[in-house]
BALOBA-1460 file (C-alpha; in Angstrom, 3 decimals):
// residues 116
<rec num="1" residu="x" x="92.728" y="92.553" z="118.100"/>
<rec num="2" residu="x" x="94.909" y="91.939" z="114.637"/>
<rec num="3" residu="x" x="98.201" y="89.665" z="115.288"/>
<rec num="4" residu="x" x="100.876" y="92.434" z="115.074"/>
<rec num="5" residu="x" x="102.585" y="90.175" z="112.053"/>
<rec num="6" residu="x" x="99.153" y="91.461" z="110.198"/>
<rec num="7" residu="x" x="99.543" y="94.628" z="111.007"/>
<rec num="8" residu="x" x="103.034" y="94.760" z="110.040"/>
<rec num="9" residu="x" x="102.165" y="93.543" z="106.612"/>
<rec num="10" residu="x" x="99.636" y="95.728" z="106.551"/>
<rec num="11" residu="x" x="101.852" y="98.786" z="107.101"/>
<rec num="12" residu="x" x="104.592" y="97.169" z="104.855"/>
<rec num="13" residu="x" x="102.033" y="97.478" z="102.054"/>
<rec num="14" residu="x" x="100.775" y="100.988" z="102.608"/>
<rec num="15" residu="x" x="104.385" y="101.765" z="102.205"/>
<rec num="16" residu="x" x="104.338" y="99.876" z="98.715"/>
<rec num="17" residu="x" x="101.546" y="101.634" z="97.742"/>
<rec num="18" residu="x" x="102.665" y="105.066" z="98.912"/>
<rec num="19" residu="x" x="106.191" y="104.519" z="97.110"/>
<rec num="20" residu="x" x="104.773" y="103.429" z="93.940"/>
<rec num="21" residu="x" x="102.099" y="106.333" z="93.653"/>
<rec num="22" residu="x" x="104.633" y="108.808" z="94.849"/>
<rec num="23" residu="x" x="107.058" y="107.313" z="91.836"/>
<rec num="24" residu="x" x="104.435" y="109.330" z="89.760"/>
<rec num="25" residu="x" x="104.521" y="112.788" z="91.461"/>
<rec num="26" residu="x" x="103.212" y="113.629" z="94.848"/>
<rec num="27" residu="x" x="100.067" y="115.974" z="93.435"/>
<rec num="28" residu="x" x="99.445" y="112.798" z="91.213"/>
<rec num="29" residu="x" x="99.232" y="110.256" z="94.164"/>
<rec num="30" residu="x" x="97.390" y="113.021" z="96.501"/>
<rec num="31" residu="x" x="94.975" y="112.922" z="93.032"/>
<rec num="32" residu="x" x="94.857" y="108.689" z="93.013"/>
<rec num="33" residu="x" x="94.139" y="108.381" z="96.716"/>
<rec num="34" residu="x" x="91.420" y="111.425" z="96.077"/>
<rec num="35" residu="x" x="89.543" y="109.253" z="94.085"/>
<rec num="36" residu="x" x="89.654" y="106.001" z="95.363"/>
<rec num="37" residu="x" x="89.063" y="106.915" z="99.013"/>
<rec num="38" residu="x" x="86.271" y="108.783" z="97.429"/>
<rec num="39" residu="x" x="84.718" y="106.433" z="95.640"/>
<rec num="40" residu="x" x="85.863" y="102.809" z="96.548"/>
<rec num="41" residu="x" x="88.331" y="102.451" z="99.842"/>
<rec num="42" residu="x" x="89.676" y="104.278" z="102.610"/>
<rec num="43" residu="x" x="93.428" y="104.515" z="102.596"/>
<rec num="44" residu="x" x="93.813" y="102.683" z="105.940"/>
<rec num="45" residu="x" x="91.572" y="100.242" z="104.571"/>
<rec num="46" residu="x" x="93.313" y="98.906" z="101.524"/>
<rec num="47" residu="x" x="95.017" y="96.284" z="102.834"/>
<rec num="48" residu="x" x="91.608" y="94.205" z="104.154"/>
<rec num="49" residu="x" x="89.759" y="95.266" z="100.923"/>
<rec num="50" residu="x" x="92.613" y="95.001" z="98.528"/>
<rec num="51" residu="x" x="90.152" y="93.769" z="95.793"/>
<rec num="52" residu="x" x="88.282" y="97.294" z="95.925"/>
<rec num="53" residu="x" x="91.640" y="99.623" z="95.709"/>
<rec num="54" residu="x" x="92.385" y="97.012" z="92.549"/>
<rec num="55" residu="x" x="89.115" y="97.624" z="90.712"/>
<rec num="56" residu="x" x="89.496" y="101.502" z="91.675"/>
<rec num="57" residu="x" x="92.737" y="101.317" z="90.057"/>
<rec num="58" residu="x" x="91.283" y="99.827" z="86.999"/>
<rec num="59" residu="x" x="88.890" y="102.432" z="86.667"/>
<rec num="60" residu="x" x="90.939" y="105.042" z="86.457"/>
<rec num="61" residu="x" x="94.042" y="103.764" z="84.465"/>
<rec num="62" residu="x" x="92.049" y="100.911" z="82.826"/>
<rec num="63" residu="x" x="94.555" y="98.500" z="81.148"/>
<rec num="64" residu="x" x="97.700" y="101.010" z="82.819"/>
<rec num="65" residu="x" x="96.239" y="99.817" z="85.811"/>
<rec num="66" residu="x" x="98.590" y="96.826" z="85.570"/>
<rec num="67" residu="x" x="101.669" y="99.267" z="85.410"/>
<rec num="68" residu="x" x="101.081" y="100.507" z="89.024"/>
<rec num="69" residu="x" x="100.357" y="97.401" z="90.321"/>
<rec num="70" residu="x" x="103.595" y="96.023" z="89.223"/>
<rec num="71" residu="x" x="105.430" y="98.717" z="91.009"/>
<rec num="72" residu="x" x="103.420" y="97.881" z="94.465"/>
<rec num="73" residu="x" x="104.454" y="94.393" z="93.618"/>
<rec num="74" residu="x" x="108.475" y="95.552" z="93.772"/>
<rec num="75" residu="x" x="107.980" y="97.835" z="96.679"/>
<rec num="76" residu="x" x="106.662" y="95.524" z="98.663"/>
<rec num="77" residu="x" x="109.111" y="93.141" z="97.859"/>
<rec num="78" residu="x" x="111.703" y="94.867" z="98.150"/>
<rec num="79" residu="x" x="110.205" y="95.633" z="101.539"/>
<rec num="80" residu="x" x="110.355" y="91.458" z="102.948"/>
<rec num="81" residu="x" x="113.364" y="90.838" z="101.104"/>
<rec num="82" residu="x" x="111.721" y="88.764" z="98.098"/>
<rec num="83" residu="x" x="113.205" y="88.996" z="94.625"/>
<rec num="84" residu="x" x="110.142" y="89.702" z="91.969"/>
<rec num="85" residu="x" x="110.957" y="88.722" z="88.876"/>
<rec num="86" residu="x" x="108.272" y="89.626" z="86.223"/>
<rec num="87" residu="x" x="108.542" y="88.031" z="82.814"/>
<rec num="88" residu="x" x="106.556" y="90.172" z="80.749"/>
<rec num="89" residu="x" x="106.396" y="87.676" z="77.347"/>
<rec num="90" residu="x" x="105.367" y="84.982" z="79.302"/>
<rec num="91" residu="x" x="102.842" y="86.915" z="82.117"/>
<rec num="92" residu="x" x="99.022" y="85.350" z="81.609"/>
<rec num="93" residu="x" x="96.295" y="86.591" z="84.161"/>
<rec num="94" residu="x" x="93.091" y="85.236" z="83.891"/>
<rec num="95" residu="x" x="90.767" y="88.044" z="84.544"/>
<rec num="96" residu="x" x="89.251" y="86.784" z="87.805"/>
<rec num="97" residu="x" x="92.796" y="85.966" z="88.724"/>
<rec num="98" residu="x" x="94.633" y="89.773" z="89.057"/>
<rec num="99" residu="x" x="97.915" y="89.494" z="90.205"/>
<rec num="100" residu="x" x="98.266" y="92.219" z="93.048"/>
<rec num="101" residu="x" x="94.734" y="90.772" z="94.651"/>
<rec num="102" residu="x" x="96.425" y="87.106" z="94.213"/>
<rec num="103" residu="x" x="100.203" y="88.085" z="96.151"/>
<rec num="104" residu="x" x="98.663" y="90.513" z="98.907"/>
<rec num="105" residu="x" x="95.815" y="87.853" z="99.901"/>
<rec num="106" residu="x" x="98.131" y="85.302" z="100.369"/>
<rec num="107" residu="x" x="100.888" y="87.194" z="102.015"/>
<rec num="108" residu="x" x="97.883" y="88.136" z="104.209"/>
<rec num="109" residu="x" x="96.760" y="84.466" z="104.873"/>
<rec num="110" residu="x" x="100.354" y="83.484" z="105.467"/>
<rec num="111" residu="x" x="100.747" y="86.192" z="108.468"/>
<rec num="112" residu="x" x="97.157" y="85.544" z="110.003"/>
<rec num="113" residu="x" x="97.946" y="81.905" z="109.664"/>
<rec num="114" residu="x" x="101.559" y="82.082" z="111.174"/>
<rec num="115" residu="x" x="100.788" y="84.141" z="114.261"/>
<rec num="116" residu="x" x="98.062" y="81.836" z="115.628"/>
């Protein structure tokens, strides 16, 4: 059974990711979630396979990829009550290090961790 401060989280960022895709038109996010439950996640299962919904987003928006994930990012702040600040001029990601992957695994670890 998954800790219900998982599953929380795990809702919290479905709603992230439903708010920022919806930001862009609802026949455009029915589109997004077309494709990538087509071809790399299920919806339901983003939040355990985060890293596959991230390279799906990649490779369909390529380098604009970074745009959405940014908006997830201040949804799902917004959502635990966490300031984002995002300093564009002085943002550096590695490329194995992608930001979105990076927050939502260790928000993850954090709530599997804490409700042990």
């Amino acid at each position: 059974m998954v800790p219900k401060k998982t599953r929380d989280f795990d809702e919290l960022l479905l709603e992230a990711i439903d708010e920022a895709l919806s930001s862009l038109g609802e026949s455009v996010k029915q589109a997004i979630y077309f494709h990538i439950q087509n071809k790399f996640v299920a919806r339901n299962d983003i939040p355990t396979r985060i890293q596959d919904f991230q390279g799906g987003l990649e490779k369909i928006f390529g380098a604009g990829a970074q745009f959405i994930e940014i908006l997830i990012m201040k949804n799902l702040h917004a959502k635990i009550g966490i300031t984002l600040t995002i300093e564009t001029d002085k943002c550096s990601v590695e490329p194995e290090a992608d930001c979105l992957i990076i927050l939502v695994c260790g928000f993850c670890n954090d709530a599997r961790v804490s409700s042990r």
